[in-house]
PDB file with SEQRES, HELIX, SHEET and CRYST1 records, atoms N, CA, C and O in Angstrom:
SEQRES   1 A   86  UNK UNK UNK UNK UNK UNK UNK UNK UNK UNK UNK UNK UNK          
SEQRES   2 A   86  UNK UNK UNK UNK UNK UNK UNK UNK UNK UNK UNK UNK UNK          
SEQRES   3 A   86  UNK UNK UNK UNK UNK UNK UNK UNK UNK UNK UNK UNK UNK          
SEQRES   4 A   86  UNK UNK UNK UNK UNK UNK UNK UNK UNK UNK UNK UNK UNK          
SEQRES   5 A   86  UNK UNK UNK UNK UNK UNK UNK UNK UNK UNK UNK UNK UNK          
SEQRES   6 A   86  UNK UNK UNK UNK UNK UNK UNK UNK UNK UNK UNK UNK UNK          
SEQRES   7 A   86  UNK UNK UNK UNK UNK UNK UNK UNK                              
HELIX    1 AA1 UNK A    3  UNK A   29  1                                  27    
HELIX    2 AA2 UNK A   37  UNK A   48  1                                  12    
HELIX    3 AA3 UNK A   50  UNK A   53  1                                   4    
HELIX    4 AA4 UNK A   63  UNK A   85  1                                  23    
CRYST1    1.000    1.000    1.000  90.00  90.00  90.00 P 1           1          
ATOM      1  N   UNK A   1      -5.578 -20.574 -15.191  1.00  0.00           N  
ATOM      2  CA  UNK A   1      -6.295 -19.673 -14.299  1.00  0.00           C  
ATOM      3  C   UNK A   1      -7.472 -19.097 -15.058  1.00  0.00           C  
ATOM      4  O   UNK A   1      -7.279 -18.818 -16.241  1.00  0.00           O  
ATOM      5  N   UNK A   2      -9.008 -18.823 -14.380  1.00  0.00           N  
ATOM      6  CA  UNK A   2      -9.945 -18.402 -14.841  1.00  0.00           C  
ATOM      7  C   UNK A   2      -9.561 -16.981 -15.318  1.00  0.00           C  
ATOM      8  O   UNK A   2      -8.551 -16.396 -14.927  1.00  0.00           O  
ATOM      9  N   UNK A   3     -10.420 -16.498 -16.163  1.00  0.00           N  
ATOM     10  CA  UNK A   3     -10.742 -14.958 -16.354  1.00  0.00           C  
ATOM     11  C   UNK A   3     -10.760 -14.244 -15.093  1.00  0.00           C  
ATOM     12  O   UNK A   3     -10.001 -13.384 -14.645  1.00  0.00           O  
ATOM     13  N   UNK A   4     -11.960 -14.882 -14.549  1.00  0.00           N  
ATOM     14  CA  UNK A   4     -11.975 -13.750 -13.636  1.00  0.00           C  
ATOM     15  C   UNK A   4     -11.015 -14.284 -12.296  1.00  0.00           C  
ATOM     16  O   UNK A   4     -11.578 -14.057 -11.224  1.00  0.00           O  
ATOM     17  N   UNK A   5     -10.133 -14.721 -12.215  1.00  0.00           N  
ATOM     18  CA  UNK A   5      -8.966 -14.935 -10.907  1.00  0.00           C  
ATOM     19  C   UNK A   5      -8.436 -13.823 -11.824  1.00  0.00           C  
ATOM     20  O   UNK A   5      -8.762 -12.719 -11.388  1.00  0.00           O  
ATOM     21  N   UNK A   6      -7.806 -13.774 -12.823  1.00  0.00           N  
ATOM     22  CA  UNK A   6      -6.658 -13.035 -13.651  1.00  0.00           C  
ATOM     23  C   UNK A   6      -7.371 -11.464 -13.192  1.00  0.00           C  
ATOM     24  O   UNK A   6      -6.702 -10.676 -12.523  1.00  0.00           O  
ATOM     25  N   UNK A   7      -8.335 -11.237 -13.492  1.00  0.00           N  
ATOM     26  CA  UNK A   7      -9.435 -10.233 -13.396  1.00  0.00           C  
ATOM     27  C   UNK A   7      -9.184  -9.755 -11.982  1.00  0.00           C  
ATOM     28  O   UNK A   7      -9.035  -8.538 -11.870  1.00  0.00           O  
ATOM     29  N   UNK A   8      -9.110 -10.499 -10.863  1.00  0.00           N  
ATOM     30  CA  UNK A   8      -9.021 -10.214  -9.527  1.00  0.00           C  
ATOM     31  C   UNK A   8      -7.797  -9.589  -8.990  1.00  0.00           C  
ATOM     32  O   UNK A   8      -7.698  -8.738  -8.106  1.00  0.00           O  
ATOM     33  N   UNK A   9      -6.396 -10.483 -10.064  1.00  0.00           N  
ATOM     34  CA  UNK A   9      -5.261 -10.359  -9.515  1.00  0.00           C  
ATOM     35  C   UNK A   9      -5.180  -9.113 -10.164  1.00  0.00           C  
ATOM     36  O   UNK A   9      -4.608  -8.335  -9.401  1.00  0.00           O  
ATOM     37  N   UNK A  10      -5.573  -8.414 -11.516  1.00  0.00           N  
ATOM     38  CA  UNK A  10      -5.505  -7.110 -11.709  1.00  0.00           C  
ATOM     39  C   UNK A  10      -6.099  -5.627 -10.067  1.00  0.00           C  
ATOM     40  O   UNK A  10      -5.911  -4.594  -9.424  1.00  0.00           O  
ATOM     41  N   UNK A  11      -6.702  -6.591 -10.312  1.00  0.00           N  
ATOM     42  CA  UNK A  11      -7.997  -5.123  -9.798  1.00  0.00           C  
ATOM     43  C   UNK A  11      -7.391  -5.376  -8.643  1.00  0.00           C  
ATOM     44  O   UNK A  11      -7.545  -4.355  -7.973  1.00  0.00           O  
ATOM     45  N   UNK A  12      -6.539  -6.483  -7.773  1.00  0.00           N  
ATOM     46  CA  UNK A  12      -6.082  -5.941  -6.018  1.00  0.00           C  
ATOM     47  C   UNK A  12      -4.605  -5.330  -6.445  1.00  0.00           C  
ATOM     48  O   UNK A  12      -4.022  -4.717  -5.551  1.00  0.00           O  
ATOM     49  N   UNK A  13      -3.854  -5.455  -7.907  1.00  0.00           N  
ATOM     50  CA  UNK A  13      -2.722  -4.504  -8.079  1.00  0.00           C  
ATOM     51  C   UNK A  13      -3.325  -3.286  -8.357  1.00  0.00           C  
ATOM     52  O   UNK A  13      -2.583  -2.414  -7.904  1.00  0.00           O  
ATOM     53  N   UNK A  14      -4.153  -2.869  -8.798  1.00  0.00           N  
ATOM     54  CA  UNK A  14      -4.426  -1.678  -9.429  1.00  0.00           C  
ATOM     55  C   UNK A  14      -5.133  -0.478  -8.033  1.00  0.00           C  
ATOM     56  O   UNK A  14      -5.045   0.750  -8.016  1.00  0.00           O  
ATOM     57  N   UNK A  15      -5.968  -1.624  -6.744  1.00  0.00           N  
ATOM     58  CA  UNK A  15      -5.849  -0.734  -5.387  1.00  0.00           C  
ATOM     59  C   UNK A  15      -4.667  -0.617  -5.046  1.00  0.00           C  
ATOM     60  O   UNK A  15      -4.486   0.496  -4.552  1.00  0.00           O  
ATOM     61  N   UNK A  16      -3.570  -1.366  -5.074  1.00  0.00           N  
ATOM     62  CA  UNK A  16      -2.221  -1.279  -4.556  1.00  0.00           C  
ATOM     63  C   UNK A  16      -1.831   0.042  -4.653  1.00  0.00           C  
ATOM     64  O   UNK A  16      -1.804   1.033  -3.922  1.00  0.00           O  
ATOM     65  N   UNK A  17      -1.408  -0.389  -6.294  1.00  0.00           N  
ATOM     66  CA  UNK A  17      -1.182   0.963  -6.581  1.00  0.00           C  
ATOM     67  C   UNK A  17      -1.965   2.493  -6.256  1.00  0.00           C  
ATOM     68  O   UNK A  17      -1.467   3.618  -6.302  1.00  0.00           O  
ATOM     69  N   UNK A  18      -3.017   2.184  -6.000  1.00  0.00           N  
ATOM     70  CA  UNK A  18      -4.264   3.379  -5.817  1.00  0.00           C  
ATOM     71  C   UNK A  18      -3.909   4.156  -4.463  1.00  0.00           C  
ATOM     72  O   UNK A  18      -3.908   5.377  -4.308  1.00  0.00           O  
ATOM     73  N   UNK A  19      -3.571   3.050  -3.407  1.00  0.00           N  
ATOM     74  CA  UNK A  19      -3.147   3.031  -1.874  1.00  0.00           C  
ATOM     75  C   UNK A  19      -2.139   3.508  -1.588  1.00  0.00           C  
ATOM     76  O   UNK A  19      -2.035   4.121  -0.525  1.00  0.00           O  
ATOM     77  N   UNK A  20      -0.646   3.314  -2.819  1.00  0.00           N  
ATOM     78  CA  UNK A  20       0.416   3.501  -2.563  1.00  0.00           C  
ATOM     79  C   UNK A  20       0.381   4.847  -3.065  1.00  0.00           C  
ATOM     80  O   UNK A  20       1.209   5.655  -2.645  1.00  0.00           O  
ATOM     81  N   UNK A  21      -0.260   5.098  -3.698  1.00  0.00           N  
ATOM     82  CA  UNK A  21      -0.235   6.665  -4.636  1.00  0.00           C  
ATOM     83  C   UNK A  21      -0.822   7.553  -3.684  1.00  0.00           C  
ATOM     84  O   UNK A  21      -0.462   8.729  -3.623  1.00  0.00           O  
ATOM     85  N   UNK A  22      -1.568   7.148  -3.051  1.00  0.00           N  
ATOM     86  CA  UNK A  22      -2.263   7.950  -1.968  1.00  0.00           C  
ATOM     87  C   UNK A  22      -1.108   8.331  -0.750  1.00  0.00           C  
ATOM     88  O   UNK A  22      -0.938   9.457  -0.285  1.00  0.00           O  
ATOM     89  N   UNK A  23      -0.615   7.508  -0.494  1.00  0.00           N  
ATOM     90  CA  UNK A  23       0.174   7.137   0.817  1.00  0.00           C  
ATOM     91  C   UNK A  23       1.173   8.153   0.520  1.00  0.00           C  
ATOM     92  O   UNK A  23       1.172   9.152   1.240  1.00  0.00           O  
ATOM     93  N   UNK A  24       2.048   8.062  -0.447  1.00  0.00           N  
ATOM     94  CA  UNK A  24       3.339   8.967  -1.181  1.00  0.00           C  
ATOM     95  C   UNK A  24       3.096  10.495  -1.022  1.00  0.00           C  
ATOM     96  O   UNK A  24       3.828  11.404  -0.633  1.00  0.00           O  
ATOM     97  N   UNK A  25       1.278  10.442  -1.641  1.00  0.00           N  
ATOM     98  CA  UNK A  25       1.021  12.219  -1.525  1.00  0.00           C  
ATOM     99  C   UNK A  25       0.307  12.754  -0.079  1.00  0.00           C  
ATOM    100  O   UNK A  25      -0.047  13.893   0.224  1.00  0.00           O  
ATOM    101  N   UNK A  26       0.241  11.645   0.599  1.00  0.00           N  
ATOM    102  CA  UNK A  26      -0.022  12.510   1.692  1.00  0.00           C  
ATOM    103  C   UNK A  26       1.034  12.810   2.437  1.00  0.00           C  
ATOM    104  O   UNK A  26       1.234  13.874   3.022  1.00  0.00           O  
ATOM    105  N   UNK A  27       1.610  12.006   2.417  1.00  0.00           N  
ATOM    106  CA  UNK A  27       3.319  12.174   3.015  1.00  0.00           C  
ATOM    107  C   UNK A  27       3.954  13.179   2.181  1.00  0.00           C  
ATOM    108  O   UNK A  27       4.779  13.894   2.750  1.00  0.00           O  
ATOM    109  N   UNK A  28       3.745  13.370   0.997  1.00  0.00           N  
ATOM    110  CA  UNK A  28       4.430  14.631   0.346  1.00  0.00           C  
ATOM    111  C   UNK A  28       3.942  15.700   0.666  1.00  0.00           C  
ATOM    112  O   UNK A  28       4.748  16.593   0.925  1.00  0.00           O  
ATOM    113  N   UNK A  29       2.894  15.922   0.741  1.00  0.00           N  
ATOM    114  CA  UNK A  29       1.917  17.151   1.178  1.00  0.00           C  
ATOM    115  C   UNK A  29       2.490  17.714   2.512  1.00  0.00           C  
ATOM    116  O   UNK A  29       2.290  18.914   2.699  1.00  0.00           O  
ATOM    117  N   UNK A  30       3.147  17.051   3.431  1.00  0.00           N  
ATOM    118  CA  UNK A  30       3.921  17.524   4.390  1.00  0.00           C  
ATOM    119  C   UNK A  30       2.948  18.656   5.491  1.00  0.00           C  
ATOM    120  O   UNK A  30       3.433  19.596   6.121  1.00  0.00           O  
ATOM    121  N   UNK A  31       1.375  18.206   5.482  1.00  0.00           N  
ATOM    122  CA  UNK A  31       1.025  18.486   6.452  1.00  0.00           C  
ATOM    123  C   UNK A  31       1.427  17.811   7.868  1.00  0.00           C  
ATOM    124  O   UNK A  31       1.758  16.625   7.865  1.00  0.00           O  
ATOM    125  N   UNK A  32       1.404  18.542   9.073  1.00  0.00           N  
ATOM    126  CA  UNK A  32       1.925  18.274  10.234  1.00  0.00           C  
ATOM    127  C   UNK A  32       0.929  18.420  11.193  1.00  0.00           C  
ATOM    128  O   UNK A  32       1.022  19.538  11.701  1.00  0.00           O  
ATOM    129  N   UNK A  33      -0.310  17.536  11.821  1.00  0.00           N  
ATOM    130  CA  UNK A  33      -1.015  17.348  12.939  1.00  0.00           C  
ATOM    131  C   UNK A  33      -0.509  16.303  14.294  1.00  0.00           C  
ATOM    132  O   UNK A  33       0.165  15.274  14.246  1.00  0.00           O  
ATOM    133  N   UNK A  34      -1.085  16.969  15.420  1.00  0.00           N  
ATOM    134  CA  UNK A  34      -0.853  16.214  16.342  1.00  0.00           C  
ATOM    135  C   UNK A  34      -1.429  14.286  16.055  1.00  0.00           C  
ATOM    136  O   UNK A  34      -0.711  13.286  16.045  1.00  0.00           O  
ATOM    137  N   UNK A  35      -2.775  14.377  15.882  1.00  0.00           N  
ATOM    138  CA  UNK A  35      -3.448  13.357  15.633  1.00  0.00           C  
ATOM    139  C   UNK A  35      -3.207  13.007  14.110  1.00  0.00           C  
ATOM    140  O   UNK A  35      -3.847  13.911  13.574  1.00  0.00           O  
ATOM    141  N   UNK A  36      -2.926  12.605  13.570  1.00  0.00           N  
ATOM    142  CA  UNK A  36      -2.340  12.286  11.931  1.00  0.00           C  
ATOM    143  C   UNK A  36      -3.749  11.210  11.659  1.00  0.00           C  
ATOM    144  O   UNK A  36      -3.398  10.030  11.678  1.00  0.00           O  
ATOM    145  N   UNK A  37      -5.073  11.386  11.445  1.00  0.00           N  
ATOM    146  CA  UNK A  37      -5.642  10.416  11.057  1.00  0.00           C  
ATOM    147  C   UNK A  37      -5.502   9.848   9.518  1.00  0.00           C  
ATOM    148  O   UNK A  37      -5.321   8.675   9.190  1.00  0.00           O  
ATOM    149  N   UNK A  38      -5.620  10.868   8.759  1.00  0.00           N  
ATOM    150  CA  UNK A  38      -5.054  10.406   7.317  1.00  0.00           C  
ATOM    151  C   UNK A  38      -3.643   9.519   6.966  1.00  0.00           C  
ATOM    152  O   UNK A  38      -3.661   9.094   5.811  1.00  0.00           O  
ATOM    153  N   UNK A  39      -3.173   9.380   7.264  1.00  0.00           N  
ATOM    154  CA  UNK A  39      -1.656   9.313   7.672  1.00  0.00           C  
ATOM    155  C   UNK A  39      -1.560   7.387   8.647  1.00  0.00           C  
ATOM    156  O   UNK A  39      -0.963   6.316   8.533  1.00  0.00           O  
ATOM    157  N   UNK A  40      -2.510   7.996   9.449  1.00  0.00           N  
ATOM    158  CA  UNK A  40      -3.132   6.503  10.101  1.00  0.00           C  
ATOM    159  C   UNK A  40      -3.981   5.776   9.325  1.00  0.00           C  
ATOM    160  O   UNK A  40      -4.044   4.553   9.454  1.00  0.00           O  
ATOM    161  N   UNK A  41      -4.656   6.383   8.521  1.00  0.00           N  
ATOM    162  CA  UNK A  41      -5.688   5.227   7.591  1.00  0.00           C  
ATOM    163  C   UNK A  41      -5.003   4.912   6.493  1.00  0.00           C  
ATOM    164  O   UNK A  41      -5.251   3.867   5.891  1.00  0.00           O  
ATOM    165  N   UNK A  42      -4.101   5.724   6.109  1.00  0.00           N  
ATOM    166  CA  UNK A  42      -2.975   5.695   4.843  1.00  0.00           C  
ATOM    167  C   UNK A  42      -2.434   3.992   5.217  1.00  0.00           C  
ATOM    168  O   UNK A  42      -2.648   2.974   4.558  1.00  0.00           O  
ATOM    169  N   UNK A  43      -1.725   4.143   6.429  1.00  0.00           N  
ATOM    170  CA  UNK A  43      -0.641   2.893   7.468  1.00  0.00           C  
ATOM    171  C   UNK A  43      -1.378   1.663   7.247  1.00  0.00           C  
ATOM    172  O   UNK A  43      -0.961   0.597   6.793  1.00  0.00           O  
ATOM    173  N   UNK A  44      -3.127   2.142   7.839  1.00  0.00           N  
ATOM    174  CA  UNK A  44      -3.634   0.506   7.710  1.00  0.00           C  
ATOM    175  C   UNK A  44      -4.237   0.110   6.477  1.00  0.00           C  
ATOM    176  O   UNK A  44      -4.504  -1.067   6.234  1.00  0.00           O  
ATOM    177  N   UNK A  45      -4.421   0.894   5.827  1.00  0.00           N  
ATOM    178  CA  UNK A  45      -4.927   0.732   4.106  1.00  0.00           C  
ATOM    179  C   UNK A  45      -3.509  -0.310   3.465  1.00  0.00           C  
ATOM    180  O   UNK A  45      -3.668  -1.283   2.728  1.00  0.00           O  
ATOM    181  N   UNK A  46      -2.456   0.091   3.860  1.00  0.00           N  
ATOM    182  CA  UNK A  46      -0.622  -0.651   3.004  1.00  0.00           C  
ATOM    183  C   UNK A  46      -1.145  -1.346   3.757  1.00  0.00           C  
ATOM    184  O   UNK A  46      -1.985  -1.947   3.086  1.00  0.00           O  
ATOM    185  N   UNK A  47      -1.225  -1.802   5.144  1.00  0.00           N  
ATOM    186  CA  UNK A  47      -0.932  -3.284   5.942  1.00  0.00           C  
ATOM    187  C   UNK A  47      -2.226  -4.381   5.387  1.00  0.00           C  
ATOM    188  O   UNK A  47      -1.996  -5.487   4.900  1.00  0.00           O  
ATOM    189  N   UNK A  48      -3.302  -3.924   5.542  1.00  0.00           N  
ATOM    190  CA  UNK A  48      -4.221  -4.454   4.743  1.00  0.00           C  
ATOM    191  C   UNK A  48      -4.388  -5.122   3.379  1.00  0.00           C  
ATOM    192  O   UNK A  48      -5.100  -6.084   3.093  1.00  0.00           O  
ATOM    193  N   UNK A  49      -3.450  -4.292   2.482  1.00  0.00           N  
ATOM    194  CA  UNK A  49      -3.037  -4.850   0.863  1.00  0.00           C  
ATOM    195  C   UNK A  49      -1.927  -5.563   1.281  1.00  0.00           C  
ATOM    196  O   UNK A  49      -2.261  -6.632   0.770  1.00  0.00           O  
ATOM    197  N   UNK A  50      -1.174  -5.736   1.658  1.00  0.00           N  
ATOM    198  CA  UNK A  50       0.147  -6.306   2.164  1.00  0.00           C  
ATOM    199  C   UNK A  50      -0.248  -7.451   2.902  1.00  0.00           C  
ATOM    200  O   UNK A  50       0.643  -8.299   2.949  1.00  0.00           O  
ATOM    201  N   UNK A  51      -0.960  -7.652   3.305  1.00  0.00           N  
ATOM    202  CA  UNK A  51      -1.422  -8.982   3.564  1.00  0.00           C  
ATOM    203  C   UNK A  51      -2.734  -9.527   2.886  1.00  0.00           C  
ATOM    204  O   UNK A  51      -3.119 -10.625   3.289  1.00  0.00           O  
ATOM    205  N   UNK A  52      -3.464  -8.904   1.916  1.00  0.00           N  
ATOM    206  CA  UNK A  52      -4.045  -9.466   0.839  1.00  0.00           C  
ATOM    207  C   UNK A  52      -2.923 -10.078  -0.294  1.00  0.00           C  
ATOM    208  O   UNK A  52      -3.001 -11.235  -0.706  1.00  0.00           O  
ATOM    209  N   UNK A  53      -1.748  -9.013  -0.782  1.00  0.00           N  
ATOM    210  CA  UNK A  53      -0.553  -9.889  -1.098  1.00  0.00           C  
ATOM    211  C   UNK A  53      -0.199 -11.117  -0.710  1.00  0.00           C  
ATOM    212  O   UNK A  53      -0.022 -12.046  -1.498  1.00  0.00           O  
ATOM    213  N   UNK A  54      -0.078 -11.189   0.496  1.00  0.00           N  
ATOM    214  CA  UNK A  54       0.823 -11.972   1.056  1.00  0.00           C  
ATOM    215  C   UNK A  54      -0.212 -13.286   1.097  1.00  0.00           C  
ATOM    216  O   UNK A  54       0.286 -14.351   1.459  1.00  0.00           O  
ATOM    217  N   UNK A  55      -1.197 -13.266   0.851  1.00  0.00           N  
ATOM    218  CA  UNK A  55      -2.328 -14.802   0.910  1.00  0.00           C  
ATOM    219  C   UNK A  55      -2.381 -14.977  -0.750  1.00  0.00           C  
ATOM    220  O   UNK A  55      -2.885 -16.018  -1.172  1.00  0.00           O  
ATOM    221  N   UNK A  56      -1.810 -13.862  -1.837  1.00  0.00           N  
ATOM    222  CA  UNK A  56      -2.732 -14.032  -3.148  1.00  0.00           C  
ATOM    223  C   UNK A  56      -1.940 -15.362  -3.809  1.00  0.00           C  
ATOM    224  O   UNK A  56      -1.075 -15.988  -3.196  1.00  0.00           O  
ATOM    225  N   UNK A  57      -2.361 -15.654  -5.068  1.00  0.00           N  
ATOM    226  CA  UNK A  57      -1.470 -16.665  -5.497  1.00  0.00           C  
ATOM    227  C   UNK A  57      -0.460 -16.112  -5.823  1.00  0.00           C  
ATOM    228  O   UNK A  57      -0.625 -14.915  -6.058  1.00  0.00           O  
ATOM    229  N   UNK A  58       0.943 -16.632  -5.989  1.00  0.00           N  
ATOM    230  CA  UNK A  58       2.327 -16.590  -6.032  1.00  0.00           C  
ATOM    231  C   UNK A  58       2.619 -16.368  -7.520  1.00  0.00           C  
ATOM    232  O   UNK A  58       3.468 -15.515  -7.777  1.00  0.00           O  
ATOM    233  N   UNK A  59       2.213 -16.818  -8.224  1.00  0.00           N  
ATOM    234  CA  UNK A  59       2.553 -17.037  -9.643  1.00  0.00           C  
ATOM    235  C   UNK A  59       2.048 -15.636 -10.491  1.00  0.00           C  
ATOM    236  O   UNK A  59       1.069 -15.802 -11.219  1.00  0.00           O  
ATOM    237  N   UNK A  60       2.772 -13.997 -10.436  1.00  0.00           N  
ATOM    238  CA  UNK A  60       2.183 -13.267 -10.932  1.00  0.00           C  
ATOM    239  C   UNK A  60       3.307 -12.651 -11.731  1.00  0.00           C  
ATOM    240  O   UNK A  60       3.103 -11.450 -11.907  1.00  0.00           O  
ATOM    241  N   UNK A  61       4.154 -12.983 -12.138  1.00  0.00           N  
ATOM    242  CA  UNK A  61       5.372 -12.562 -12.950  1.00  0.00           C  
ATOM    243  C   UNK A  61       5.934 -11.979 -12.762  1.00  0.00           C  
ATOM    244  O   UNK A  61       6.453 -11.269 -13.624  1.00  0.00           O  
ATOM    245  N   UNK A  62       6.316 -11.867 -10.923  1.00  0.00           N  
ATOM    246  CA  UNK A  62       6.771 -11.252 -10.416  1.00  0.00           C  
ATOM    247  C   UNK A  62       6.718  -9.900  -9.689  1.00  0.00           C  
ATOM    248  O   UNK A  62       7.504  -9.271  -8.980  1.00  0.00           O  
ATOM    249  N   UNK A  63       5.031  -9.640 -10.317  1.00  0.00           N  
ATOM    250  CA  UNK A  63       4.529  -8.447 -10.142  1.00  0.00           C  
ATOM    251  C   UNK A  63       3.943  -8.518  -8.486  1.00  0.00           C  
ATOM    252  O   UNK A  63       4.061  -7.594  -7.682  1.00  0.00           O  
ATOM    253  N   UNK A  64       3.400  -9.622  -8.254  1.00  0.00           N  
ATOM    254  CA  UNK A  64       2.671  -9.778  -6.354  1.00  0.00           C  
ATOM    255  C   UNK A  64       4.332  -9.048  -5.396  1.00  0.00           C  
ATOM    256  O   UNK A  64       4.385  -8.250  -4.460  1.00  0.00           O  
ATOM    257  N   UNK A  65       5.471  -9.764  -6.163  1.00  0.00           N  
ATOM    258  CA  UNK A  65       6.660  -9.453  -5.005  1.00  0.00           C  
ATOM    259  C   UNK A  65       6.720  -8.237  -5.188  1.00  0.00           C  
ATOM    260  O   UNK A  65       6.438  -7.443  -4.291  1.00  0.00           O  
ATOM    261  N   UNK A  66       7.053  -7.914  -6.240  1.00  0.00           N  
ATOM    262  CA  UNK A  66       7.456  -6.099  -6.249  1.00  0.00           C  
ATOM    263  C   UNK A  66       6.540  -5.085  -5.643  1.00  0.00           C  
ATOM    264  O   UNK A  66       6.738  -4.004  -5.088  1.00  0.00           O  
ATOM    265  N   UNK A  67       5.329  -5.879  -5.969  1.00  0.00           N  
ATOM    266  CA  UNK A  67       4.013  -4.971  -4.895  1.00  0.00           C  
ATOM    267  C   UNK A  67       4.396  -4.872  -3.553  1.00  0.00           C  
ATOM    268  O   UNK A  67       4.515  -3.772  -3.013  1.00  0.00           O  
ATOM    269  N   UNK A  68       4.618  -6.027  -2.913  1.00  0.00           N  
ATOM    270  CA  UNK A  68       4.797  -6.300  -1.712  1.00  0.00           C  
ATOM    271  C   UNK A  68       6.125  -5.637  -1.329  1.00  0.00           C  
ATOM    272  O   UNK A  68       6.294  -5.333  -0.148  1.00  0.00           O  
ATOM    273  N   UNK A  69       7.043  -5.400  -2.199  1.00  0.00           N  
ATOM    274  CA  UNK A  69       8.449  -4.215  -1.935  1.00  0.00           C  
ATOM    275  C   UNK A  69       7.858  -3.148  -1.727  1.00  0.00           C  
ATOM    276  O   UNK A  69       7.934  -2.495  -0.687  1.00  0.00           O  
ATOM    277  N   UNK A  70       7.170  -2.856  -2.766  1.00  0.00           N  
ATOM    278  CA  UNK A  70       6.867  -1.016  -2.884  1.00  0.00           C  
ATOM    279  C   UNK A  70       6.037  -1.177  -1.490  1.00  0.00           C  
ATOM    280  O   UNK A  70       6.808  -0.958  -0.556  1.00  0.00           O  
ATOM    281  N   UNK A  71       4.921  -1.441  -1.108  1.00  0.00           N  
ATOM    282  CA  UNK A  71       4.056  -1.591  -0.282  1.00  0.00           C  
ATOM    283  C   UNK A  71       4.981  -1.524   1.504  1.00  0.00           C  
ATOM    284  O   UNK A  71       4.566  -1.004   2.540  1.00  0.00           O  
ATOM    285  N   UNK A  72       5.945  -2.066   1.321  1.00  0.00           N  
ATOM    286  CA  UNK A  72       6.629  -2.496   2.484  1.00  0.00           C  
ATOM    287  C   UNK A  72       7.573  -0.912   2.627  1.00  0.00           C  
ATOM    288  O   UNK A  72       7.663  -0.390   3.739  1.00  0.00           O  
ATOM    289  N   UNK A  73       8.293  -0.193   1.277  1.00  0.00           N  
ATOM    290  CA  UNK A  73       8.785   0.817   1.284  1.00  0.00           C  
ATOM    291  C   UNK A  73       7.746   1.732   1.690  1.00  0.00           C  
ATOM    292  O   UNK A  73       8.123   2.707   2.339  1.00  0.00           O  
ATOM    293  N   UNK A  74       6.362   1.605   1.411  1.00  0.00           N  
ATOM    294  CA  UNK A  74       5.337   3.040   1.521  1.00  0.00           C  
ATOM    295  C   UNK A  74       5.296   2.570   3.051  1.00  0.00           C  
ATOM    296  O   UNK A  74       6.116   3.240   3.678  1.00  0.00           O  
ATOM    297  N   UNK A  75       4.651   1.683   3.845  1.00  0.00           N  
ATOM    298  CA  UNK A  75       4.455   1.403   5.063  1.00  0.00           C  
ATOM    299  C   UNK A  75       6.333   2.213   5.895  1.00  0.00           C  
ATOM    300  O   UNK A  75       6.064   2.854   6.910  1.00  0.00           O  
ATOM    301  N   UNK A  76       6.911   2.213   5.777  1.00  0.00           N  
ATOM    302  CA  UNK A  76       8.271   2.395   6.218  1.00  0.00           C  
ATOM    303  C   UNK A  76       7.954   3.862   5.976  1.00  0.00           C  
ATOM    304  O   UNK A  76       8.283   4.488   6.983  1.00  0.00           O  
ATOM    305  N   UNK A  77       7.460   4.636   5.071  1.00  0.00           N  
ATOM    306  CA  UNK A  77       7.984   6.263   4.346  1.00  0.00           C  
ATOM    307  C   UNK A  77       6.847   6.296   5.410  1.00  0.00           C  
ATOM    308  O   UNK A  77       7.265   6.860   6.421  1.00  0.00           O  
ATOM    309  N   UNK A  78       5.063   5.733   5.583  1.00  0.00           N  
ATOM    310  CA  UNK A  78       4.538   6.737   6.579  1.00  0.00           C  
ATOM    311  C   UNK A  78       4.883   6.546   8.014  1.00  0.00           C  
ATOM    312  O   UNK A  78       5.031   7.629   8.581  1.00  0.00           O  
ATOM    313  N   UNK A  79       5.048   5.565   8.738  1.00  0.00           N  
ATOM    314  CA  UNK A  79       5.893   5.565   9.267  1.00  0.00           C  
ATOM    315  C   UNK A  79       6.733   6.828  10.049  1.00  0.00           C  
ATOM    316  O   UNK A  79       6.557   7.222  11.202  1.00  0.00           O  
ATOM    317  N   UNK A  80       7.468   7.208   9.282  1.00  0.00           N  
ATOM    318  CA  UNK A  80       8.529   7.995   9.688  1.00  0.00           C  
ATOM    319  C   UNK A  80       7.746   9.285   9.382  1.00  0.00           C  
ATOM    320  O   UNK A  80       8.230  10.265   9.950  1.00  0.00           O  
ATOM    321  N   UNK A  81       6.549   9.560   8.552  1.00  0.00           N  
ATOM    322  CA  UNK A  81       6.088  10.732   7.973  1.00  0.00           C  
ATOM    323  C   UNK A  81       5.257  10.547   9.879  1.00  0.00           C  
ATOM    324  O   UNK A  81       5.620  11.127  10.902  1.00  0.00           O  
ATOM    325  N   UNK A  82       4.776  10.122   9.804  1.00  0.00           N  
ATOM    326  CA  UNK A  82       4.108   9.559  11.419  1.00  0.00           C  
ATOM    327  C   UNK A  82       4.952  10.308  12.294  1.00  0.00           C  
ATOM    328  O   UNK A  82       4.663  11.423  12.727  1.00  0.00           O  
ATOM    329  N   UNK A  83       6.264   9.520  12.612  1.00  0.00           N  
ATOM    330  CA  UNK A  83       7.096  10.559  13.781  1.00  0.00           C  
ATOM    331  C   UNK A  83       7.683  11.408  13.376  1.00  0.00           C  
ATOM    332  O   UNK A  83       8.494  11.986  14.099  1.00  0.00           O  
ATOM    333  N   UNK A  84       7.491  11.753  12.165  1.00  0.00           N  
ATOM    334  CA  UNK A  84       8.310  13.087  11.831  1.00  0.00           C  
ATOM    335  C   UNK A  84       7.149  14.419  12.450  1.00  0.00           C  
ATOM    336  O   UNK A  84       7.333  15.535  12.937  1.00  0.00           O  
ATOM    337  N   UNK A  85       6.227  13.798  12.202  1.00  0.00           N  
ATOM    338  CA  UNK A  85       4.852  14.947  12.707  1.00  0.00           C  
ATOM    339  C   UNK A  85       4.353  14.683  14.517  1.00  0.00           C  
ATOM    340  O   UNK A  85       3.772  15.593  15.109  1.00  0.00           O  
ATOM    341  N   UNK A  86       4.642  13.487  15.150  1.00  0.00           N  
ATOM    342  CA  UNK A  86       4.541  13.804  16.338  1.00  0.00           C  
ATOM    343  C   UNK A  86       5.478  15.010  17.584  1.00  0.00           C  
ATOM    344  O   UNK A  86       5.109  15.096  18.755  1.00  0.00           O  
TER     345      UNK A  86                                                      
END                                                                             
């Protein structure tokens, strides 16, 4: 694999993580609006990496799957942070 593929597969884990860290504290923050837009851009920001996952190459030492766990757990936590506030 080139430098920069290796280079790529860093930098879409490192939004992952950026997305998922985001996602966790807004849901922790435990603000409660009718309209949840943060909360909604949080939802499609995970579904968005979660299917950049899901096309990347396979071969990442296991690190693409576990993304795609955590990612699938944060999509599930807003979610419920979602109807917990409607």
């Amino acid at each position: 694999m080139s430098s920069q593929g290796s280079m790529l597969g860093r930098t879409a884990l490192v939004r992952v993580a950026v997305v998922v860290g985001v996602a966790v504290i807004s849901f922790a923050g435990g603000a409660v609006v009718a309209a949840q837009p943060h909360m909604t851009n949080a939802l499609h920001a995970l579904e968005n990496a979660r299917g950049e996952l899901q096309v990347a190459e396979r071969d990442k030492g296991g690190h693409r799957v576990n993304a795609l766990r955590l990612i699938n757990e944060a999509i599930s936590e807003v979610q419920a942070g979602i109807a917990a506030g409607s």
